[in-house]
Structures are given as C-alpha cells and as structure tokens.
C-alpha positions in Angstrom: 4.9 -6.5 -43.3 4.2 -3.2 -45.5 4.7 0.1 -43.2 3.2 2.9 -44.3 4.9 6.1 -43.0 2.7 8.6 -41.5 3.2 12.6 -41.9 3.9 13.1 -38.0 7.0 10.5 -38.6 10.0 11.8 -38.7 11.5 11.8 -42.6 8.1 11.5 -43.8 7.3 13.2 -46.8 3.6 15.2 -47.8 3.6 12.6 -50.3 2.7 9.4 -48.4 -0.9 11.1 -47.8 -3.8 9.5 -50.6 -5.9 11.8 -52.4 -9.2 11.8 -54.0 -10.2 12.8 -57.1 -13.2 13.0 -59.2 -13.8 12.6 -63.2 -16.9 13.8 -64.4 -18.6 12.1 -67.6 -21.6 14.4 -69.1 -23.1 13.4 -72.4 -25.2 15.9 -74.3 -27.0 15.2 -77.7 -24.4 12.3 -78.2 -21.3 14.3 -77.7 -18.9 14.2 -74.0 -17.9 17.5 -72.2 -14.1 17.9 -72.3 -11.1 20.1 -71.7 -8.4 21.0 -72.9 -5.4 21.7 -70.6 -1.5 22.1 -69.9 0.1 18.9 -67.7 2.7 18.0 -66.7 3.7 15.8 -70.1 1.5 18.7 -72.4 -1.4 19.6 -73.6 -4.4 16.9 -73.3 -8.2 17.1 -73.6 -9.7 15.3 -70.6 -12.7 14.8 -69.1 -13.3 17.8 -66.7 -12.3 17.2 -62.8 -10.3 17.8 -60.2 -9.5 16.9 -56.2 -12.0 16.3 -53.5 -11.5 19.2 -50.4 -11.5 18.2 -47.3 -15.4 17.5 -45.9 -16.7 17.7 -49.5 -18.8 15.2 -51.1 -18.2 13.6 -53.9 -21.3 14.8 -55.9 -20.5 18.4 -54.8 -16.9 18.1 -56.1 -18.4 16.9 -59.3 -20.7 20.0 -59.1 -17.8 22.5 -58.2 -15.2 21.1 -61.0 -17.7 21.3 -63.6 -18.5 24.4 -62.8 -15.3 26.0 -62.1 -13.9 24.2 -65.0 -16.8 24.8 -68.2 -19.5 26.8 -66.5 -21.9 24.9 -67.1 -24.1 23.0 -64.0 -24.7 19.6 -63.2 -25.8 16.7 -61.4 -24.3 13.4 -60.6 -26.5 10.6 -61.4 -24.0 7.7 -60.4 -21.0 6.2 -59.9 -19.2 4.5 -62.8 -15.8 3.6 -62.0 -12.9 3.5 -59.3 -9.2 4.1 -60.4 -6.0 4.5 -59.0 -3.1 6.7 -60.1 0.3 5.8 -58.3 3.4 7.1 -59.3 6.0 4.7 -57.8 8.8 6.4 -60.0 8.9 10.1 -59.7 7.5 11.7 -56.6 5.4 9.1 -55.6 2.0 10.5 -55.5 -0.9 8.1 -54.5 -4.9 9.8 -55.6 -7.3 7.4 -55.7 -10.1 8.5 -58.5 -13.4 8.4 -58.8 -15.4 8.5 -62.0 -19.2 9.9 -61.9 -22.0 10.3 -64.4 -23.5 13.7 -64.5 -26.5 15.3 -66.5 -26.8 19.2 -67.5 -29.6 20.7 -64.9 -29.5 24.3 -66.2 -30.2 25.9 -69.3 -26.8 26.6 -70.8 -25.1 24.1 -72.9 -22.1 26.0 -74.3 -19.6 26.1 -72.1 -16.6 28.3 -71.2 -13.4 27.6 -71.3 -11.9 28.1 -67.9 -16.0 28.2 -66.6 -15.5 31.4 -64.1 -12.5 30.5 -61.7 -10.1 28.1 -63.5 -7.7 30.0 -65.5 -5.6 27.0 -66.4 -8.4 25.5 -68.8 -7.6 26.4 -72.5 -10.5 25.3 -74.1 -14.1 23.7 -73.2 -16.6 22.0 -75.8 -18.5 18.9 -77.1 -17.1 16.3 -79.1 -18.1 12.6 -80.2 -16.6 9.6 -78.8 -14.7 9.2 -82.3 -13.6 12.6 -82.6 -12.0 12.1 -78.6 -9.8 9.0 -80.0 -8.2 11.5 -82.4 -7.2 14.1 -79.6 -4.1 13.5 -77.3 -5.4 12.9 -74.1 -3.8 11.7 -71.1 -5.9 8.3 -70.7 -6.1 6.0 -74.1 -8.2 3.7 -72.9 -10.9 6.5 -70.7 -12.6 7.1 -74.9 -13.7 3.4 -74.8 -14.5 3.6 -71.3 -16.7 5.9 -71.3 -18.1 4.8 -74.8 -19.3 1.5 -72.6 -20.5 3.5 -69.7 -23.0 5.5 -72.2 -23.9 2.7 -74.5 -24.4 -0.1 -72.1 -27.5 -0.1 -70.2 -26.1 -3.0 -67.9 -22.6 -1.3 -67.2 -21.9 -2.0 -63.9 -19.1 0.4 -61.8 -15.8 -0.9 -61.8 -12.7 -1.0 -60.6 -10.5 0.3 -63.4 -6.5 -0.3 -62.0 -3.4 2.0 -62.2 -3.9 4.8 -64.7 -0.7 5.9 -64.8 0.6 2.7 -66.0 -2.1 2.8 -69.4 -1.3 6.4 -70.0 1.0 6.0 -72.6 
C-alpha cells in the first residue's frame, strides 16, 4: 500500500504537498510568446507561466503570469494539455501542470520583458516555431507540442507524462 505522508505528520517535509502550475501558449501573426529566464540548470526560453495561488482559477493565473511576466493581456480559450513534473531524485518536488491556449485581448503586442512585476524575466518576444527548436529551452519536445496544438484543428487535450524525465 503507497502512504503518502501528510504536512501535520511528524518528519514530514513541505515537499510532499502537489502544486499547480499553468503554461500559457499565445500565438500571434504565426509566431508563440516566450521568455527568456534564469533556472535552476540556466538560461532557457519558455513559454511564459507560473504557479496557481491558493483560490485562483486557472484562467486567472494564466491572466496574472502573462501579465506579470510580458505585459501584455490575455484570455484563455482552452485547455490543451495536462503534465506532471516529479522530481524523485533531488528534493522531490511534485507540480502537476496545466497547459492553456490564450489569445491577445488588448491592443499591445510588444511585450516587456519582466511585464511590470517580474524582475527575474530577461527577455520577452515573438518567435516561430522553427526559430524555438534553435533556442535552449527547458522542454524539447513542448516546440512540437505546441506546433500540433496550433496546426491541428482536431487536437484534442492530453495527458502529456513526466516532464522532468524529457527535459534533457
């Protein structure tokens, strides 16, 4: 039988709570929103997106990392995938992710890097599927992903498996 330890158990550890976090995919005139920021293993353009807080929903959190991320405002139109990212080695952190696609609603299209709270974003901008593949980014296979998401009109949401095992 598999025991999860709770928080209010004695030896327990923050780390056996699960989080939730949201991706955000916007596409604009054939080109994906991404950013460029420091992790843990270096620097990595991503997909903007963060954690859920508590009582939030998940199209507001999409709203909120966007914005605190690029600037720039949007909407989630729908869900496209489900991923997990458990780290059995190391300090065995368990966030369940969420992947959404959202559409610019306001006017501005350029966005700023760091958008107006998050300090640790180097660098927002556009860029083609193709040019993605070239970048480091922490994800190999998220390019193609979201390549299928934009060009198939039938993509259904999906349940994508352990991230941290494909990010090499």
């Amino acid at each position: 039988m598999l025991r999860v330890r709770l928080p209010s158990e004695k030896g327990a550890s923050e780390m056996s709570a699960i989080r939730l976090r949201v991706t955000v995919v916007v596409e604009h005139e054939g080109k994906v929103l991404l950013i460029r920021e420091q992790t843990q293993r270096g620097i990595f353009y991503n997909l903007p997106g963060g954690i859920v807080e508590y009582l939030e929903a998940i199209p507001d959190a999409a709203k909120r990392e966007v914005m605190e991320e690029t600037g720039l405002l949007v909407e989630m139109e729908r869900l496209i995938w489900i991923d997990d990212r458990i780290d059995q080695e190391g300090n065995g952190k368990h966030t369940v992710g969420v992947g959404v696609l959202a559409k610019l609603i306001g006017e501005e299209t350029n966005p700023t890097p760091g958008g107006i709270v998050d300090e640790e974003i180097e660098w927002a901008g556009w860029v083609t599927l193709d040019e993605w593949k070239q970048l480091p980014n922490d994800h190999k296979t998220r390019p193609d992903q979201v390549k299928q998401v934009l060009s198939d009109p039938t993509y259904q949401p999906m349940y994508l498996g352990n991230m941290l095992s494909q990010a090499e």
